[in-house]
N, C-alpha and C positions, 0 to 999 in steps of 0.2 A: 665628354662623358660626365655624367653624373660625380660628386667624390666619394659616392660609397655605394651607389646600387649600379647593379647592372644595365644602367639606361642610358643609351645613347640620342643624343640631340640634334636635331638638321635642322635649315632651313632651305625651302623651296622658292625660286624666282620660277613668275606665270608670267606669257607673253603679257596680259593684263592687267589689270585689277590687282589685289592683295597678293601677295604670296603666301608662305605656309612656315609655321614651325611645328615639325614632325616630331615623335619620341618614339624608339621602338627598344624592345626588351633584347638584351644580348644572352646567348646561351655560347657558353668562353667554351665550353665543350665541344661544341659542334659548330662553332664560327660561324651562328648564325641569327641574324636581326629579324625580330618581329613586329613587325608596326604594332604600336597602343594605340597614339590619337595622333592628329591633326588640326589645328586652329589658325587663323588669319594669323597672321602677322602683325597687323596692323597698320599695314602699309606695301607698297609696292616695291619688288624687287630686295629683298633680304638679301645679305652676303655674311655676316656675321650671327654666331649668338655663342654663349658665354654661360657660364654656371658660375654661382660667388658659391666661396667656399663649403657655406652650413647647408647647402644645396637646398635648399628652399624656395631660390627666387635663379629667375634666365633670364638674358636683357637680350634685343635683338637690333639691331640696326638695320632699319630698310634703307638702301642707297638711292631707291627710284623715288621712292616716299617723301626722302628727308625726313622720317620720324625714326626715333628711337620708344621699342615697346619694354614693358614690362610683365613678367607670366610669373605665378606662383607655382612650385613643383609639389604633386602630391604621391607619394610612396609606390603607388603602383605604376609611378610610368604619367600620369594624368598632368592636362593642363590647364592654367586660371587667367585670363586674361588680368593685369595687375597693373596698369599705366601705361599713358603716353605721352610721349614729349615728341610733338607735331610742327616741326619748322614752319611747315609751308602757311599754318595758321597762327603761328604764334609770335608776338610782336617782342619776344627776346631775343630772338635771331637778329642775324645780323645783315650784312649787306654783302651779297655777292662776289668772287672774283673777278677779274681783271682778263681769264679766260674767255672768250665769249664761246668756243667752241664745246668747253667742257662745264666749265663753270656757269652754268642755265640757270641753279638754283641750289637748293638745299641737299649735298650727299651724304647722309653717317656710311659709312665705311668701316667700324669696327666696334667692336664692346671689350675692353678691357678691364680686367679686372685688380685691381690697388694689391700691392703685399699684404695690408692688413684688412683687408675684403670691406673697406668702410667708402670705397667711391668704386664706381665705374665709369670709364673714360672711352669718348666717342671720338674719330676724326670725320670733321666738317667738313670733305673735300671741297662742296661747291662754297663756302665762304669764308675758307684759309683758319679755320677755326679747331679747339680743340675743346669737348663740352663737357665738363667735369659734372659728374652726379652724385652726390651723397646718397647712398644706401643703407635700407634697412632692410634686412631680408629677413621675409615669412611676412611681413607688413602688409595690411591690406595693399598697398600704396606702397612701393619698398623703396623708391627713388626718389628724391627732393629734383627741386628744377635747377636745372644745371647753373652751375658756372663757368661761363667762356672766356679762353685764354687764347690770343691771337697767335697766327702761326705766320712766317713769311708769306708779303700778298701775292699769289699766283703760283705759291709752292702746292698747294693741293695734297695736304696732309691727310693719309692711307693708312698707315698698322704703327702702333704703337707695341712697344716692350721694355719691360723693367728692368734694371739692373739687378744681381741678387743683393746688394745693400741697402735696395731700398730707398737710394735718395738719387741714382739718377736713370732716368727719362728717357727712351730713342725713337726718335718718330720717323720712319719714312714717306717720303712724299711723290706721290705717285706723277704729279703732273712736272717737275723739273728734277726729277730723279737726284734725288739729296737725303740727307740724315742730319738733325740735327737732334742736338742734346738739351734737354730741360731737367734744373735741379730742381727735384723736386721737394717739396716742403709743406707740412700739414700744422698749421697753426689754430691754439684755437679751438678744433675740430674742422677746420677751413683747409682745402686743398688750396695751394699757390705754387703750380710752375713756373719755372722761371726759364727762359731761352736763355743758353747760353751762345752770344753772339757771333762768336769764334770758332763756334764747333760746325759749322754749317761742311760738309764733306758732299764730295760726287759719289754716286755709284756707277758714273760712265768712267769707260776708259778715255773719252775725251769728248768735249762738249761737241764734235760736229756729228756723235751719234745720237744726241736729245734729239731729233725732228723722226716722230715713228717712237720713242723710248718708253717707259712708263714705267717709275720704281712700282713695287710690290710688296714682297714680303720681308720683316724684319724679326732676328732671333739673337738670343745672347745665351751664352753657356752657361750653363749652370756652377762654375766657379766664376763665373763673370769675366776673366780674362781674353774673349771673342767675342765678337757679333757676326753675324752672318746677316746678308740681304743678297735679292736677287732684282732683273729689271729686266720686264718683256722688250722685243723690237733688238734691245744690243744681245737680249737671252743670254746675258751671266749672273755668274754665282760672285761673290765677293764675300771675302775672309778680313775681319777685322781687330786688331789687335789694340784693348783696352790698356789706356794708360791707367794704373792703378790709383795714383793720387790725383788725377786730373778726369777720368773719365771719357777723355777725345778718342778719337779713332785716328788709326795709322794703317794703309793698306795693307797687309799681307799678301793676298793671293786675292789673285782671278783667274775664273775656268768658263766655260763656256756650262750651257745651262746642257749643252747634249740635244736640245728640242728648241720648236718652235713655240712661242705665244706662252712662258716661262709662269705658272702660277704661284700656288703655296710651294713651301716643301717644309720637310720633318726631319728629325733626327727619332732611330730604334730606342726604344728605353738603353739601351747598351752604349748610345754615341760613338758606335763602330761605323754607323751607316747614314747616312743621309739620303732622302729619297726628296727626288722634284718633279713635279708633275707641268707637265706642258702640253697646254692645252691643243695648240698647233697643229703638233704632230702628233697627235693621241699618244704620248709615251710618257714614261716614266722611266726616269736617268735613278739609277742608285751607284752615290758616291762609297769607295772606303773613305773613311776618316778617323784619323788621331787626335783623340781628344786632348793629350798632352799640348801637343803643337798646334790644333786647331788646323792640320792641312788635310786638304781635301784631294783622291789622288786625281790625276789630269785624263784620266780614260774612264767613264763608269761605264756600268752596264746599261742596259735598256730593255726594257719589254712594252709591248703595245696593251696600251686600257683607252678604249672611247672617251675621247675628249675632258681629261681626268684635271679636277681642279683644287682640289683639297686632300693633303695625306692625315688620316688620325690613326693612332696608335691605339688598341684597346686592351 
């Protein structure tokens, strides 16, 4: 969502060619979305796109493309094409992983956006990479050319999230289903993460379900005292409990995702609920959850939605 107008944001993956970043108008009254526009991508197969805070500028990460675009927002809904940073042509990249099955080439997999809305941060699945960009939003040009910070070879880093302090980092990594921790540090006006070596955690309940696995989505509360991630193929949910002066993780709970082929999930504005969408079994699990304790109960409900991949709150 837009941070002040009624505008909602998607992107579309085409068997082909570019894909699409859509806007459409929301009317909160009648719970219903009206297409604006439409524009390329900039690249093939989008999975992310992202609003920096002064809503001005949207970043999108094509995963098929290996490019990360840039679009300028204009009040009615409207869109500007505004940059690209083009792995597959540009000799700042890096070199491939160690996957030969997944790791082909160039993946961004996510647009994240910095606490103080001054970087947005991409995960390079295909070259274990993580690609910091300086921003300036409403800038003809809003994004400087990244800076890359190496991530473990053949971890295949997927969704990044912030702690609320602001200084540490969770990455999850889609291809060995792990989380690690990066302190983060902004010198200078220079973004510099740093891995912290030690914090490297599974999201399996044991490593002989990694063949078929794949982490996914990662979330932290908003008093920062949990993380949440989830991983398709073992299809759970994991509850994690933030050390306050160290920032590591410590398991709490694991529940089953309720479905197959386990995608995003969301917490209500409320954080009574958490909803997982799993693409598998076309369902949607909705947890109770205690934001005190951060548990999750062990039986949700379920209703059927076609092949559902993403939950947003509006």
């Amino acid at each position: 969502m837009h941070p002040r107008l009624p505008i909602l944001y998607a992107v579309n993956e085409t068997p082909s060619g570019d894909g699409a970043l859509c806007s459409f108008r929301l009317d909160p009254n009648r719970a219903v979305l009206t297409p604006v526009e439409r524009v390329s991508s900039e690249g093939n197969g989008p999975c992310y796109v992202s609003v920096d805070a002064t809503g001005r500028s949207a970043f999108v990460a094509n995963y098929g493309g290996g490019s990360f675009a840039a679009f300028g927002l204009e009040a009615g809904g409207g869109l500007r094409s505004a940059g690209l940073f083009d792995c597959h042509n540009n000799t700042a990249c890096g070199v491939i992983g160690p996957n030969k099955a997944r790791q082909d080439a160039a993946h961004m997999h996510c647009a994240v956006i910095s606490p103080d809305n001054r970087f947005v941060l991409a995960c390079n699945l295909g070259e274990d990479a993580i690609e910091v960009f300086r921003i300036h939003p409403g800038a003809a040009n809003p994004m400087e050319a990244p800076v890359r910070f190496a991530a473990r070879a053949g971890s295949g880093p997927r969704h990044l999230a912030f702690h609320p302090n602001g200084l540490w980092l969770y990455c999850i990594h889609e291809l060995d289903c792990t989380i690690d921790l990066y302190d983060w540090n902004v010198n200078n006006g220079a973004a510099a993460p740093v891995l912290r070596k030690e914090s490297v955690i599974s999201t399996l309940a044991s490593r002989a379900a990694l063949p078929g696995s794949t982490g996914c989505e990662i979330a932290v509360s908003p008093d920062g005292r949990f993380v949440y991630g989830n991983t398709r193929g073992e299809n759970s949910l994991v509850v994690y409990r933030v050390n306050a002066s160290t920032g590591l993780l410590t398991e709490q709970q694991r529940v089953s995702s309720g479905g197959i082929m386990t995608r995003h999930f969301a917490f209500d504005p409320s954080r009574r609920w958490l909803l997982c969408a799993n693409q598998g079994t076309s369902t949607v699990t909705v947890f109770a959850h205690d934001p005190a304790t951060g548990q999750l109960a062990e039986t949700p409900k379920s209703f059927a939605l076609d092949t559902p991949m993403f939950v947003q709150f509006l």
